[in-house]
C-alpha positions, -999 to 999 in steps of 0.1 A, spaced: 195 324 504 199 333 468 191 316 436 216 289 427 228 297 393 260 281 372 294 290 365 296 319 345 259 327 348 244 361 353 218 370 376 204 402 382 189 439 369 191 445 333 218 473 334 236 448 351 231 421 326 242 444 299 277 454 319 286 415 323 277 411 285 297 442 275 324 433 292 331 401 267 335 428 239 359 448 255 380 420 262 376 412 221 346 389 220 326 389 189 298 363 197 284 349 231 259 328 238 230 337 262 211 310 276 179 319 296 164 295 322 131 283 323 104 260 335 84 262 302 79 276 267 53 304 278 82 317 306 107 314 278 91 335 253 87 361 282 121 361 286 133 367 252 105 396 249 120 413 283 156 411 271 149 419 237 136 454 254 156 458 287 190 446 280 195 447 239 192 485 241 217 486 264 247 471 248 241 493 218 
């Protein structure tokens, strides 16, 4: 069984992650919100560093 993640939310490889974000632009969103889970500040700041590199890139 899966991870259990909200409505709305986005699990998954960082082209994918990129796609789902893109896809708020096409449809004429200017601003989003991304929210990344954690269990502490250390896995937090990881998080930001790893979509900073992987998925920023990506949506151009």
């Amino acid at each position: 069984m899966g991870k259990r993640v909200g409505r709305g939310a986005v699990l998954g490889a960082s082209r994918g992650i990129a796609e789902s974000l893109w896809a708020f632009w096409v449809m004429g969103v200017d601003q989003v919100q991304v929210w990344l889970r954690s269990r502490g500040r250390v896995e937090l700041v990881e998080q930001v560093g790893l979509f900073g590199a992987e998925v920023a890139p990506l949506l151009g």
